[in-house]
C-alpha positions in Angstrom: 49.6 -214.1 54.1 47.7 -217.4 55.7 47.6 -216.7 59.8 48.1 -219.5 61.9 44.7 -221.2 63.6 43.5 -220.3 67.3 40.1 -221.4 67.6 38.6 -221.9 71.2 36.1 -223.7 72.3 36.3 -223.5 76.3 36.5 -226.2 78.1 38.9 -228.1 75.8 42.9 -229.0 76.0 44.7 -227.4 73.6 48.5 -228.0 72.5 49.7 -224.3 71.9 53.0 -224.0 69.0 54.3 -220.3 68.7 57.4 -219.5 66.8 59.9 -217.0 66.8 59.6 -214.3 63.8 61.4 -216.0 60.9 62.2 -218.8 63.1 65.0 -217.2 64.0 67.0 -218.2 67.1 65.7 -215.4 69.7 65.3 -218.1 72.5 68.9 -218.8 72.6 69.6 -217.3 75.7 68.6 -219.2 79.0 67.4 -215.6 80.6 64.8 -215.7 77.7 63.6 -219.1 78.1 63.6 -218.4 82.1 61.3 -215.7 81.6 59.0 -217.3 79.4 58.4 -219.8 82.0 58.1 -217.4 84.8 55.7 -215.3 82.8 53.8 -218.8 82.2 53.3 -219.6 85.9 52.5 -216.0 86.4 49.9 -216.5 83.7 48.5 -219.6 85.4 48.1 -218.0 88.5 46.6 -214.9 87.0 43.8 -216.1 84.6 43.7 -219.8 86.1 44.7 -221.8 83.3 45.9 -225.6 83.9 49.7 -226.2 82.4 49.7 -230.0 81.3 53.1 -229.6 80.4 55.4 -227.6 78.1 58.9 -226.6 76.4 61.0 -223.9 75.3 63.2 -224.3 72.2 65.6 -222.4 70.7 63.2 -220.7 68.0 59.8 -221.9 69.6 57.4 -222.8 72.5 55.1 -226.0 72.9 52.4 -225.6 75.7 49.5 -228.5 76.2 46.4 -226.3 78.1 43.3 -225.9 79.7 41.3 -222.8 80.5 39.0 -224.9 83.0 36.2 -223.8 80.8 37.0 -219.8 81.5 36.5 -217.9 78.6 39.5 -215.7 77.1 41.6 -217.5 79.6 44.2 -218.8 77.0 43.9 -216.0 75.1 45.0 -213.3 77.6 47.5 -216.1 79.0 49.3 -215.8 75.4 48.6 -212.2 74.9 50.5 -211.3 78.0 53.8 -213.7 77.4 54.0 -213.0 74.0 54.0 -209.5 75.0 56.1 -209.1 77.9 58.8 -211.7 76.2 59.2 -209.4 72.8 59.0 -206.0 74.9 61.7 -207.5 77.0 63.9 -208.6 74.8 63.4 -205.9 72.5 64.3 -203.6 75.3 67.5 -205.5 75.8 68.9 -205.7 72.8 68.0 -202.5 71.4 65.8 -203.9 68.5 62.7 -202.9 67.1 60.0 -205.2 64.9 58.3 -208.5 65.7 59.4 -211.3 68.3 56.7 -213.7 67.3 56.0 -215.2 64.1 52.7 -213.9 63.8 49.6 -216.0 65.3 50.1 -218.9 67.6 48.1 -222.5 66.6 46.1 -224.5 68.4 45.0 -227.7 68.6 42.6 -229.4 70.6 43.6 -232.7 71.9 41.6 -235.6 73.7 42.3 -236.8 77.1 43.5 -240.6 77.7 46.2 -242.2 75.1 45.8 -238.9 72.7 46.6 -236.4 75.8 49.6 -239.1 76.4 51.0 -239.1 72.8 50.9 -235.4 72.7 52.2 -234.9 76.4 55.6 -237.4 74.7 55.8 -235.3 71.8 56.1 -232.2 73.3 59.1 -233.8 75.7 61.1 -235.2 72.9 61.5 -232.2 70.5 64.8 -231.8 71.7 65.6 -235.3 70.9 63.9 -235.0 67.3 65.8 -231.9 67.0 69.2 -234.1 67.9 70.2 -231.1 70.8 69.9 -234.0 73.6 69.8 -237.9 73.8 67.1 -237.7 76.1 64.2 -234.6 77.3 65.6 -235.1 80.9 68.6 -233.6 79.2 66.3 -230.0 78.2 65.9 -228.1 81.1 63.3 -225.5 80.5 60.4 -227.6 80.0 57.4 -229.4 81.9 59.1 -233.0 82.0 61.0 -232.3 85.3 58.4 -230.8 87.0 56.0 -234.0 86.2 58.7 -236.4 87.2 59.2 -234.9 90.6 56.9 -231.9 91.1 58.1 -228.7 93.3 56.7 -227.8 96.7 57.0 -224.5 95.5 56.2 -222.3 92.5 54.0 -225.3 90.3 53.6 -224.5 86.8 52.4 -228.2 85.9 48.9 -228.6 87.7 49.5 -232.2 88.8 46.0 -233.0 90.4 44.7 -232.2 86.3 47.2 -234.1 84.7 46.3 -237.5 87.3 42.4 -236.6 86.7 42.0 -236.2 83.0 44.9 -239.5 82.7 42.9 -241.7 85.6 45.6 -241.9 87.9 45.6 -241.9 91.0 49.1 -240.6 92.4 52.0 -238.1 91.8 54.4 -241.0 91.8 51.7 -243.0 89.3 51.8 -240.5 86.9 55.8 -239.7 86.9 55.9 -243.7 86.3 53.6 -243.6 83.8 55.3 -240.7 82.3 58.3 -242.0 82.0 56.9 -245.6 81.0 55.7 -243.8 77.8 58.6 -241.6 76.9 60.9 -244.6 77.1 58.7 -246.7 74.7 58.8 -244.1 72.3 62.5 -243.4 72.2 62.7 -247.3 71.9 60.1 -247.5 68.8 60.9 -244.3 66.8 62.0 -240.7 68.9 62.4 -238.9 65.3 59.1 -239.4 64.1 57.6 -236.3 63.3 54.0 -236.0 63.9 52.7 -233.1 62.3 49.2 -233.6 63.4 49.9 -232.4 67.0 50.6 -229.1 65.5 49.1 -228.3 62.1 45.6 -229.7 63.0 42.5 -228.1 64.9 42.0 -231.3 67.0 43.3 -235.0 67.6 41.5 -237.8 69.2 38.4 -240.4 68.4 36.6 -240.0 65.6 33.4 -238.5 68.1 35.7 -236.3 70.0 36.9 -234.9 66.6 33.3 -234.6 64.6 32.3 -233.0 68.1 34.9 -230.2 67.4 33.9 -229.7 63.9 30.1 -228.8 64.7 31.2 -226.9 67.6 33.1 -224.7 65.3 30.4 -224.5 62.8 31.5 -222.2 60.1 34.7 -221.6 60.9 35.5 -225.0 60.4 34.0 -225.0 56.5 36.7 -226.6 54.3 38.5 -229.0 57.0 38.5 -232.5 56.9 38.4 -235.5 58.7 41.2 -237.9 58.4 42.7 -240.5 60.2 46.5 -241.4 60.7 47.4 -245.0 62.3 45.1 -244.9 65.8 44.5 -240.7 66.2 41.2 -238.8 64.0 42.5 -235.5 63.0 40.5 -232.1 61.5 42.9 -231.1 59.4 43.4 -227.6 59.3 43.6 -225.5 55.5 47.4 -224.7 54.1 49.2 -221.9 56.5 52.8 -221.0 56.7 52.5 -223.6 59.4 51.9 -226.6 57.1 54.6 -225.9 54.5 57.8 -225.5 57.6 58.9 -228.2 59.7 57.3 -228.3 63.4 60.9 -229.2 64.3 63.2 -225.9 65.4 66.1 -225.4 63.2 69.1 -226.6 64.5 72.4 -225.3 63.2 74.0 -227.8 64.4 73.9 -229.9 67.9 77.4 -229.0 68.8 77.0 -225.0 68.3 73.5 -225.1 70.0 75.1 -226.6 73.1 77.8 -224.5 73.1 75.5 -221.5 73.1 73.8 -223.2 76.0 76.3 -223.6 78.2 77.7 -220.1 78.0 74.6 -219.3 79.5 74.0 -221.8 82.4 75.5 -218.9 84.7 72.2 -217.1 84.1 70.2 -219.8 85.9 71.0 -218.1 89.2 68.9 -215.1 88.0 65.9 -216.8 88.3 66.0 -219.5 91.1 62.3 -219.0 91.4 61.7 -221.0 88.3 65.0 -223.0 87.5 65.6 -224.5 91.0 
């Protein structure tokens, strides 16, 4: 079988997809999801990465990254979530066999309107996947922490995110933020954009040829392409490319159901939920 893409080039943003095995519904419980984001900010602090912002689904993850040019950095940051979430849960439930869906994929995006329209898309995958009306409504995901960062415990890296965007402010870029997610659920929130995740890099044509030489070999086969105002290098056919990006939702009203059983969790981990 195919494996999913994760070429690096350090130095680069990538957006990160990672899906459960069979895109089955092993993030359903909110002391999973806590966890992955605990492990994340444990992850960020360990090997130095920059969180630009993220989510956890049901059946998958979204992260957009930098490794600040440190080699292996997002590498080992994956390698130890991946394997401290299925160990853990594995542990719990009594199960054997694979958590993850095999490889994770990786794009690389550009900074400026490209890092923007990839930073909404990741926010409104709960609203594409018709769980919430709106991402403020998602809790375990980057969108809160942009919109009014914590004093304490910081996944998103704030002073990053207002660098590589040209801003100059916290309270800039949570306007901004939110300036772009509302024009998008005004214009078209269920648009699915597969470029963000089945591609090895969005942006200008340059940044995107850049990419492709960079990767020499490896990137034998792909091709350039352009849809509406992004370039893409599109990436060969994997399991990725033939499934929806989307998770699978049985249905809006069981998924929230689930969820709220749950919310009593949150006061195991206060670290990351408060």
């Amino acid at each position: 079988m195919a494996r999913a893409n994760r070429l690096f080039i350090p130095g680069y943003i990538w957006h990160i997809t990672h899906r459960c095995h069979k895109r089955e519904f092993l993030f359903k419980f909110v002391r999973d999801r806590a966890l992955w984001m605990e492990l994340l900010f444990e992850a960020r602090r360990r090997f130095r990465i920059a969180v630009l912002n993220y989510i956890v689904t049901s059946n998958h993850i979204h992260l957009i990254v930098s490794d600040n040019g440190v080699r292996d950095a997002i590498p080992r940051s994956m390698q130890l979530i991946a394997g401290r979430i299925g160990q853990e849960y594995n542990r719990r439930k009594g199960r054997k066999g694979a958590f993850w869906e095999d490889r994770y994929h990786a794009t690389a995006i550009e900074s400026d309107s490209h890092l923007w329209k990839c930073m909404v898309y990741v926010d409104l995958n709960m609203v594409r996947a018709g769980v919430v009306d709106h991402p403020s409504a998602w809790k375990w995901s980057g969108y809160h922490e942009i919109q009014k960062p914590k004093q304490r415990y910081r996944i998103i890296d704030h002073q990053m995110l207002k660098t590589l965007l040209h801003l100059k402010t916290d309270e800039e870029l949570s306007k901004t933020h939110q300036r772009w997610i509302e024009g998008k659920l005004k214009i078209n929130p269920m648009e699915r954009q597969k470029r963000w995740s089945q591609s090895l890099a969005v942006g200008t044509q340059g940044f995107v040829e850049r990419i492709k030489d960079q990767l020499g070999r490896r990137a034998q086969g792909r091709v350039v392409s352009t849809v509406g105002s992004d370039c893409q290098l599109k990436e060969t056919v994997t399991p990725f490319s033939r499934v929806s990006e989307e998770p699978i939702v049985e249905n809006s009203k069981s998924t929230k159901n689930t969820n709220s059983i749950d919310w009593q969790l949150e006061k195991e981990y206060p670290m990351i939920l408060g």
